[in-house]
BALO-457663 format. One record per atom (N, C-alpha, C, O, CB): residue in three letters; x, y, z. Coordinates in steps of 0.001 Angstrom, whole numbers, padded with zeros to 6 digits, always signed. Glycine has a CB too. Layout:
N
alaXYZ ...
REM end
This chain:
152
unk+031908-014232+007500 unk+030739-013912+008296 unk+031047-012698+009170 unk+032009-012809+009929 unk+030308-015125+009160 unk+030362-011556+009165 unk+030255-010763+009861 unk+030257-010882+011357 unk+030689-009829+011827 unk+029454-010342+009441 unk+029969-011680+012213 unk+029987-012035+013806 unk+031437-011870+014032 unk+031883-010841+014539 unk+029412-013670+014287 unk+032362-013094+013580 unk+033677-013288+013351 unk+034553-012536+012970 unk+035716-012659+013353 unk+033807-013980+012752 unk+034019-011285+011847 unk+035139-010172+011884 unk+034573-009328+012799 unk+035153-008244+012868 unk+035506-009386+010492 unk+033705-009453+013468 unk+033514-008151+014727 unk+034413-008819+016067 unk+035290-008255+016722 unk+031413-007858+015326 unk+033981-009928+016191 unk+034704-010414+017228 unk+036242-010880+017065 unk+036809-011619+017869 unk+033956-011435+017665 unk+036962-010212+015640 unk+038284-010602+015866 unk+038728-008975+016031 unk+039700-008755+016753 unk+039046-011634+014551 unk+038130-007964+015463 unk+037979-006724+016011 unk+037961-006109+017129 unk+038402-005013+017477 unk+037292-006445+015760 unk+037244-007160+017812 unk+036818-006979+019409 unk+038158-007301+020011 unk+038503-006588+020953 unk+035489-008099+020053 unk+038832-008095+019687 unk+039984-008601+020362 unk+040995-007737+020234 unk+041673-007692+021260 unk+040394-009838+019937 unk+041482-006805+019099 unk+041791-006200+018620 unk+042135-004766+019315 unk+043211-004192+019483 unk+041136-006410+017835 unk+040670-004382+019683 unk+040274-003464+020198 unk+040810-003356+021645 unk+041676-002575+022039 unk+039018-003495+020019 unk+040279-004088+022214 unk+040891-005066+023631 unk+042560-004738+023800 unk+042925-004057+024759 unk+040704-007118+023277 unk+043461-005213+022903 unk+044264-005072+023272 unk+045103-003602+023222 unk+045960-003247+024031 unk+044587-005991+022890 unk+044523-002700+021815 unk+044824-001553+022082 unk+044292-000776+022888 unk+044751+000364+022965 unk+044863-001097+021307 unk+043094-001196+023781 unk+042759-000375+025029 unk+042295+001179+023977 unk+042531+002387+023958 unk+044453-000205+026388 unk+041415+000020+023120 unk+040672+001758+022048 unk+039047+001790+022649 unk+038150+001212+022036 unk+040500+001453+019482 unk+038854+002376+023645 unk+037362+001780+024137 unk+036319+002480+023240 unk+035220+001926+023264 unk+036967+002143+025872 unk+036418+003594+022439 unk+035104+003693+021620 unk+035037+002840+020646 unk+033888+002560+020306 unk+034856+004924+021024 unk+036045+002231+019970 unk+036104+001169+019193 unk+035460-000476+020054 unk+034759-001425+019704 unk+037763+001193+018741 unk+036029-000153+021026 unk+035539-001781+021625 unk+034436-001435+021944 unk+033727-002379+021592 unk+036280-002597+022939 unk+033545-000368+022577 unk+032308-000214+022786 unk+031240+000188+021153 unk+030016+000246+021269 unk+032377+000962+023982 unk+031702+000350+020202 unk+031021+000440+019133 unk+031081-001367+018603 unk+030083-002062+018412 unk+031754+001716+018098 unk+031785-001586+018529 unk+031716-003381+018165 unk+031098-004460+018874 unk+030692-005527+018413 unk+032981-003977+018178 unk+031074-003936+020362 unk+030353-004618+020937 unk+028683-004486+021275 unk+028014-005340+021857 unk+031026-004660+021801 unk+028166-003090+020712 unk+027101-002978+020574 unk+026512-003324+018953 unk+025292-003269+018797 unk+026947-001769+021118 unk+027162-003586+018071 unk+026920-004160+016703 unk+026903-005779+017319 unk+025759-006163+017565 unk+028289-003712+015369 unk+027891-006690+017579 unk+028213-007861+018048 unk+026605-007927+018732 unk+025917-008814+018226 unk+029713-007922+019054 unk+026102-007317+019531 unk+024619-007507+020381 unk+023724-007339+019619 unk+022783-008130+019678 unk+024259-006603+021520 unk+023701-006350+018724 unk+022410-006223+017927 unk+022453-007519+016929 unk+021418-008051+016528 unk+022330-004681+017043 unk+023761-007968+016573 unk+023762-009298+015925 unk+023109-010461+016327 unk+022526-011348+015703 unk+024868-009670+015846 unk+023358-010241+017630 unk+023236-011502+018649 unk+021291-011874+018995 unk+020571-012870+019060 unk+024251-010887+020443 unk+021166-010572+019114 unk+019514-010363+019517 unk+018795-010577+017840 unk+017689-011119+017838 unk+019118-008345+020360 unk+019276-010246+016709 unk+018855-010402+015308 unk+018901-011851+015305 unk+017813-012303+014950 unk+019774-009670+014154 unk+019824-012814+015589 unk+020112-014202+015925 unk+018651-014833+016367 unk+017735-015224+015643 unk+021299-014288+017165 unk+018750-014796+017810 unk+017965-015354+018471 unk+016435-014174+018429 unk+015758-013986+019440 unk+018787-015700+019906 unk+016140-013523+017119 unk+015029-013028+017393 unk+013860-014098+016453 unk+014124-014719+015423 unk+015131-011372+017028 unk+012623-014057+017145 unk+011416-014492+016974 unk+011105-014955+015364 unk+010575-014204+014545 unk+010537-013388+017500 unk+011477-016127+015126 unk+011660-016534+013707 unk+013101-016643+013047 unk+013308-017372+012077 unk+010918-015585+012928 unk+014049-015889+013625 unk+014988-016226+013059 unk+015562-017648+013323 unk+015273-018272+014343 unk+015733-015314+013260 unk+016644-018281+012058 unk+017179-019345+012330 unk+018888-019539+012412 unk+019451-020179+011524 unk+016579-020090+011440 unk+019550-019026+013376 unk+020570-018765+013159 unk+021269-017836+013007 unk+021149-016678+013407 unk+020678-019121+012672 unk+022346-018515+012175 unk+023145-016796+011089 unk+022643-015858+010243 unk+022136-016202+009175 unk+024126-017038+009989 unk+022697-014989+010497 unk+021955-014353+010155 unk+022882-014065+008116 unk+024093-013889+007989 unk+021729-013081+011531 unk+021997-014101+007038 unk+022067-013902+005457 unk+022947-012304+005540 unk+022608-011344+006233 unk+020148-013838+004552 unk+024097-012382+004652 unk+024940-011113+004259 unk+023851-009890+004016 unk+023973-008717+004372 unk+025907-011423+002761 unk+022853-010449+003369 unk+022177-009193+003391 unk+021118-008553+004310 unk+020584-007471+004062 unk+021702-009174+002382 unk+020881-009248+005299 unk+020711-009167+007081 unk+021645-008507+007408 unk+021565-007299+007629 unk+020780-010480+008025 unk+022574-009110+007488 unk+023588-008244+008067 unk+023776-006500+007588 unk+023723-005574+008396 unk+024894-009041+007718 unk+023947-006382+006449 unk+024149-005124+005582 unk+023249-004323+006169 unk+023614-003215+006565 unk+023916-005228+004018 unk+022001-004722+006315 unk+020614-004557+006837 unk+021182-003868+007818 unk+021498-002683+007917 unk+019635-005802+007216 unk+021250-004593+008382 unk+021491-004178+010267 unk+022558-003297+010832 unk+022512-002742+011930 unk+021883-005511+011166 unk+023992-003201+009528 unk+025152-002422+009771 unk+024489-000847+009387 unk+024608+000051+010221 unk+026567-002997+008752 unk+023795-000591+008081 unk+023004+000405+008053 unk+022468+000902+008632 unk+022598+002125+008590 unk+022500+000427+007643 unk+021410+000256+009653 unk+020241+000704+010848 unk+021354+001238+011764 unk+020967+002277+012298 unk+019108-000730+011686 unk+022544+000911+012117 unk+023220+000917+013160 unk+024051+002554+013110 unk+024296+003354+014013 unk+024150-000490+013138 unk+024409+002596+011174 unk+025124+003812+010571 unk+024020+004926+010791 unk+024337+006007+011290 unk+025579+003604+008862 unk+022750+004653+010421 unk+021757+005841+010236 unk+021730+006407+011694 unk+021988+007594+011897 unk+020137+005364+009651 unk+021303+005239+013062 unk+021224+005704+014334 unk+022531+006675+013983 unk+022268+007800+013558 unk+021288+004491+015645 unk+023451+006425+014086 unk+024724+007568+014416 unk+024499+008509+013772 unk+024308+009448+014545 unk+026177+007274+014103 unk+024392+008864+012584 unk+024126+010120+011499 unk+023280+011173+012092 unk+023277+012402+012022 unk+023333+009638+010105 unk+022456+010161+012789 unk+020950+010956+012795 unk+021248+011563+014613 unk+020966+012758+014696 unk+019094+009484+012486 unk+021544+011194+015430 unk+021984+011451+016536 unk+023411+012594+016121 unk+023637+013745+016494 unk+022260+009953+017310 unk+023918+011979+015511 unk+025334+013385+015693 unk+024377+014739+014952 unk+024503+015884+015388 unk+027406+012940+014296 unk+023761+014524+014195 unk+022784+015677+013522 unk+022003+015922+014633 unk+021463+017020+014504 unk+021810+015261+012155 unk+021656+015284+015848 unk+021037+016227+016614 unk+021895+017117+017606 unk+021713+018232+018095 unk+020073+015540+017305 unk+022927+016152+017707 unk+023900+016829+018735 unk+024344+017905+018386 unk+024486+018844+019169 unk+024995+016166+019074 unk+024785+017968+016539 unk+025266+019272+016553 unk+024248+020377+016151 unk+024857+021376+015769 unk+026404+019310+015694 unk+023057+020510+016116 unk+021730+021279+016210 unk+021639+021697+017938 unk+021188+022731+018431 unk+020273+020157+015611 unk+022090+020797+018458 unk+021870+021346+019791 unk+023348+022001+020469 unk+023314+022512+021588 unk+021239+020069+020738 unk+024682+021925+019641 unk+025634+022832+020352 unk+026345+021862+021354 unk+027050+022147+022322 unk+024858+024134+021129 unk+025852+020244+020706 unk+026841+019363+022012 unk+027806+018943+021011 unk+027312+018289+020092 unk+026049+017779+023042 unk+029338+019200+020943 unk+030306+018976+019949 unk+031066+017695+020517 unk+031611+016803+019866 unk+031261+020302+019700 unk+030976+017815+021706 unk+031405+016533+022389 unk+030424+015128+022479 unk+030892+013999+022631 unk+031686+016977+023811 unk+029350+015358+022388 unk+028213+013696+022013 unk+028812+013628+020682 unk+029739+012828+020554 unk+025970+013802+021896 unk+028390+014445+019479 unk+028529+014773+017959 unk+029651+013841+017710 unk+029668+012922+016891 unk+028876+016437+017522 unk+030711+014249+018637 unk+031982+013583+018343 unk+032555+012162+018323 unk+033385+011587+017619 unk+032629+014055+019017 unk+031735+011794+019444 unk+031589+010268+019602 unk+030528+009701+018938 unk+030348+008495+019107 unk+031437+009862+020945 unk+029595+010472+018032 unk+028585+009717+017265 unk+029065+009481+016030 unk+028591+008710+015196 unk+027313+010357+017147 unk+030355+010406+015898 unk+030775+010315+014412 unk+032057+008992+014241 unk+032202+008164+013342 unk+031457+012045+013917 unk+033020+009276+015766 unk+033878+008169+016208 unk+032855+006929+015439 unk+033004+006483+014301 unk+034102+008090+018155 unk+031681+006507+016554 unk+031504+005276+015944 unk+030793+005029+014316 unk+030823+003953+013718 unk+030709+004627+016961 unk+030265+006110+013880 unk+029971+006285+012811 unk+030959+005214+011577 unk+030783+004288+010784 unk+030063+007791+012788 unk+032017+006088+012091 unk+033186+006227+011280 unk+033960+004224+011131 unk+034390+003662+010123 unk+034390+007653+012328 unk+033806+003528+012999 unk+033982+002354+013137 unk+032495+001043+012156 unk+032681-000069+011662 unk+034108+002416+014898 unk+031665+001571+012218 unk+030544+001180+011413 unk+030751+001283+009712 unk+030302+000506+008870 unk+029359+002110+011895 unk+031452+002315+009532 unk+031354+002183+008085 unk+032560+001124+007624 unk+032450+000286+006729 unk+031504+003723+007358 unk+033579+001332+008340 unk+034303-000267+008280 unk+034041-001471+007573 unk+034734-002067+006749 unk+034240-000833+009379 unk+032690-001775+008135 unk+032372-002872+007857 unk+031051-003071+006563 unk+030527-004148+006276 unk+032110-003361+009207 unk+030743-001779+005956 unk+029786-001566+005197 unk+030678-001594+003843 unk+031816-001126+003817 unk+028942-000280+005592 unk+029985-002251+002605 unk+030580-001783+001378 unk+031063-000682+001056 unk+030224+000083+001532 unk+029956-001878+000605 unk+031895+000004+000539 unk+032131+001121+000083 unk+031066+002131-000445 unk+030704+001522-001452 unk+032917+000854-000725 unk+030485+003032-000427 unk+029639+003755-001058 unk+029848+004391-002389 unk+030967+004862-002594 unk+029372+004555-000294 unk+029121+004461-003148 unk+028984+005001-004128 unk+029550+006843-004281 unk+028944+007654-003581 unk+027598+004648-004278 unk+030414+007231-004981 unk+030872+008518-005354 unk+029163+009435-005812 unk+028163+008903-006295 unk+032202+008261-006845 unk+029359+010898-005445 unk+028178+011626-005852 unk+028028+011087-007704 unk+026944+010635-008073 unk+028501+013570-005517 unk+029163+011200-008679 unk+028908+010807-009754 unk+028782+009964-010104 unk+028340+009836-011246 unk+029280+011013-010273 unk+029174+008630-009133 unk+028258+007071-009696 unk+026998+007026-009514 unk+026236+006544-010352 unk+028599+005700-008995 unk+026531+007634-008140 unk+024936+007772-007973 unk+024288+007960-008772 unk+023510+007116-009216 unk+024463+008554-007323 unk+024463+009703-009420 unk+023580+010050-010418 unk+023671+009342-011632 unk+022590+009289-012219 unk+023686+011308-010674 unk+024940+008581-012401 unk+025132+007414-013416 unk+023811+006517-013477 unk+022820+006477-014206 unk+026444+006449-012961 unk+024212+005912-012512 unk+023548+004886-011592 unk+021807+005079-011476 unk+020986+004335-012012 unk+024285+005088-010016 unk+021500+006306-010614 unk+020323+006811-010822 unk+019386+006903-012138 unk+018270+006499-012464 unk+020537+007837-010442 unk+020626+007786-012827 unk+020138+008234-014709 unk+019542+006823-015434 unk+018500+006729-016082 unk+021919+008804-015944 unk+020502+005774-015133 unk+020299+004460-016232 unk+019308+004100-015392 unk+018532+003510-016143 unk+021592+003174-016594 unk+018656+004075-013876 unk+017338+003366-013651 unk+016302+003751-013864 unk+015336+003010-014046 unk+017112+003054-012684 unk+016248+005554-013903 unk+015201+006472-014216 unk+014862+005607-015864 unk+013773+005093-016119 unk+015829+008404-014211 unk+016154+005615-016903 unk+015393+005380-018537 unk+015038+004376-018167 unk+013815+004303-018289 unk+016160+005288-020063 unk+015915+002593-017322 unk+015485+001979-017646 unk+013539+001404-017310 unk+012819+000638-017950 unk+016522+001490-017459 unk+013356+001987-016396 unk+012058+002364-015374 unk+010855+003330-016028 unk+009666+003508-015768 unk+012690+003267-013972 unk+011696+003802-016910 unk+010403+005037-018178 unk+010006+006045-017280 unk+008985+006653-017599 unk+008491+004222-018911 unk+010577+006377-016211 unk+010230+007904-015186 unk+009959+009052-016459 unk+010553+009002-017536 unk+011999+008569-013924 unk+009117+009905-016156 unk+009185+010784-016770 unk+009270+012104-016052 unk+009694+013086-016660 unk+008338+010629-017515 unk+008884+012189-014766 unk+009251+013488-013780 unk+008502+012723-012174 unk+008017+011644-011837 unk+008210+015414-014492 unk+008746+013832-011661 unk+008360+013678-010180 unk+007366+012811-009369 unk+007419+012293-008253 unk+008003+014735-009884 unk+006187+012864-010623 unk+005367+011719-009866 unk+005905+010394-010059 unk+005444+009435-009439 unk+003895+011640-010323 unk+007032+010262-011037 unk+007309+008732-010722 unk+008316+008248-009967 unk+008876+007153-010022 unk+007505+008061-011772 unk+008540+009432-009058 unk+009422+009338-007386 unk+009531+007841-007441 unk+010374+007102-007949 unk+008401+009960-005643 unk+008101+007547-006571 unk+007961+005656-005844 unk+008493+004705-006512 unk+009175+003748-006145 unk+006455+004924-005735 unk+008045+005116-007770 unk+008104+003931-008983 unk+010229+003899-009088 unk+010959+002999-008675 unk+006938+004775-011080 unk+010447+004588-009449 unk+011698+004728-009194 unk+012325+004528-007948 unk+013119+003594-007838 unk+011938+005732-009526 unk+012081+005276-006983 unk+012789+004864-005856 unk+012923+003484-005204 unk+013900+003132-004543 unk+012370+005556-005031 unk+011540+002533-005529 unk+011905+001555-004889 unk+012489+000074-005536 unk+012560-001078-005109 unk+010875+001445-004193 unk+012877+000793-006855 unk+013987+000133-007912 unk+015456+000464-007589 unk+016343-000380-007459 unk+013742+000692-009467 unk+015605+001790-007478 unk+016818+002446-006945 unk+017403+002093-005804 unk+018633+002089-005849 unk+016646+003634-006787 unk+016685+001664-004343 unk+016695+001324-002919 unk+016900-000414-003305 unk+017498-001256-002635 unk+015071+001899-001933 unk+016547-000499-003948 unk+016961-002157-004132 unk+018125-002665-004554 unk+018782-003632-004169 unk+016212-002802-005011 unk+018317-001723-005564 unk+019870-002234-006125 unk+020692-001415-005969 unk+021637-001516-006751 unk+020088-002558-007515 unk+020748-000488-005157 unk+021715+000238-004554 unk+021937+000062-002695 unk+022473+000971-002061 unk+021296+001715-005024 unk+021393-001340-001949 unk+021132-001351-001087 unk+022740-000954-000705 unk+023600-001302-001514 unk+020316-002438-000754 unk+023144-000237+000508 unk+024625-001131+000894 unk+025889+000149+000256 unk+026977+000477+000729 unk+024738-003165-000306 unk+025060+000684-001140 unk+025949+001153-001453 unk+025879+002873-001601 unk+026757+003571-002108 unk+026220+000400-002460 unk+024498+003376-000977 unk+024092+004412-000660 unk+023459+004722+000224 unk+023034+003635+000616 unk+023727+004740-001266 unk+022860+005838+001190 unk+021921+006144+002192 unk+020871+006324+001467 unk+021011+006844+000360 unk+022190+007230+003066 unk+019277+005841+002038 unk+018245+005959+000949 unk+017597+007555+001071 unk+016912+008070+000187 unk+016986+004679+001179 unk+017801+007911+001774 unk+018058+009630+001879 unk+018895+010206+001006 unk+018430+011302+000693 unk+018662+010113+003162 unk+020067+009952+000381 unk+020677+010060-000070 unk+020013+010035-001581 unk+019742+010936-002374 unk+021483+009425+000459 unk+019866+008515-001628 unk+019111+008399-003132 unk+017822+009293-003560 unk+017438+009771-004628 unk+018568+006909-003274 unk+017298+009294-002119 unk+016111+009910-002733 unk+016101+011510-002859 unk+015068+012054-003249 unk+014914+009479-001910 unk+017492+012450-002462 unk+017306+013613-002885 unk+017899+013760-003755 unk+017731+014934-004084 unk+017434+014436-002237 unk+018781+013125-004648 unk+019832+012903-005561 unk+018522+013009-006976 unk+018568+013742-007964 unk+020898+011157-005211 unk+017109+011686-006473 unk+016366+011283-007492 unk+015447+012268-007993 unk+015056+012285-009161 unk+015739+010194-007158 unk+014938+013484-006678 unk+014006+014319-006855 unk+014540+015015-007519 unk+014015+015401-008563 unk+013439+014834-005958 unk+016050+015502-007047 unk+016826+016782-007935 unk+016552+016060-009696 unk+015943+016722-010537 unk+019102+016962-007366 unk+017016+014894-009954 unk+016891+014651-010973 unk+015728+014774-011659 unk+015565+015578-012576 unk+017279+013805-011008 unk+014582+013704-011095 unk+013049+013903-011485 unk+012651+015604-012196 unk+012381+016034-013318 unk+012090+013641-009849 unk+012773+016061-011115 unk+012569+017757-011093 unk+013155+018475-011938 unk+012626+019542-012250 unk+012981+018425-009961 unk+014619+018013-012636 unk+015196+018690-013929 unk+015168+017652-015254 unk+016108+017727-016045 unk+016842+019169-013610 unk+014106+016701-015490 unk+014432+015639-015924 unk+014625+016619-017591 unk+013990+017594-017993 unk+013233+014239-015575 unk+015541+015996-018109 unk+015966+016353-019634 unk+017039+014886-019995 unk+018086+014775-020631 unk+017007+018214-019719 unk+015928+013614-019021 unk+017225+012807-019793 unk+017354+011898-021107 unk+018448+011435-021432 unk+017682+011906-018895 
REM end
């Protein structure tokens, strides 16, 4: 369970006196906690809740160090990537640029895409079974490039 390896992390952290590490775990550990006790939920929260939520947590950072370094702050940037970097930890491994497009290619035939307008139709086959193991930004410029040269 994900709670339990954050909080043996946390301890971890604690004792090496690594505070962007203990302050990145302990704001995952909260968003866990509030996902817990939010409005309908029952409990522990399902592995793929979780995955869910380690993602939302990866994109905030991505998307913040991309503003920081648009704006010339190398020092926010730096600590967005620090915890970035503590977040992906705990995420599946991602997919290589050439498993994607593999990966991509066999859902486009198996899906009958034939070019660009069948973006949606594709993408939200692609976003499903690639949850975890790609950014859906990711997939989806990987899919257009493809769509857009389709010869497959």
């Amino acid at each position: 369970m994900l709670k339990d390896t954050i909080d043996a992390a946390i301890k971890q952290a604690m004792l090496a006196k690594d505070k962007v590490r203990l302050t990145t775990l302990r704001s995952i550990k909260s968003q866990i906690m509030l996902a817990e006790t939010a409005e309908g939920a029952h409990g522990a929260l399902t592995p793929e809740a979780e995955l869910k939520l380690l993602n939302k947590a990866a994109k905030q950072r991505r998307d913040a160090a991309a503003i920081y370094k648009e704006q010339f702050r190398s020092e926010l940037e730096e600590n967005e990537l620090a915890e970035l970097a503590i977040i992906e930890e705990f995420l599946p491994q991602q997919l290589s640029e050439a498993d994607l497009v593999e990966r991509l290619v066999h859902i486009i035939q198996r899906v009958g895409a034939r070019g660009p307008s069948d973006l949606g139709k594709v993408m939200g086959v692609a976003a499903r079974e690639l949850s975890g193991q790609a950014d859906g930004k990711r997939i989806s410029d990987v899919l257009s490039h493809l769509l857009n040269n389709t010869n497959l």
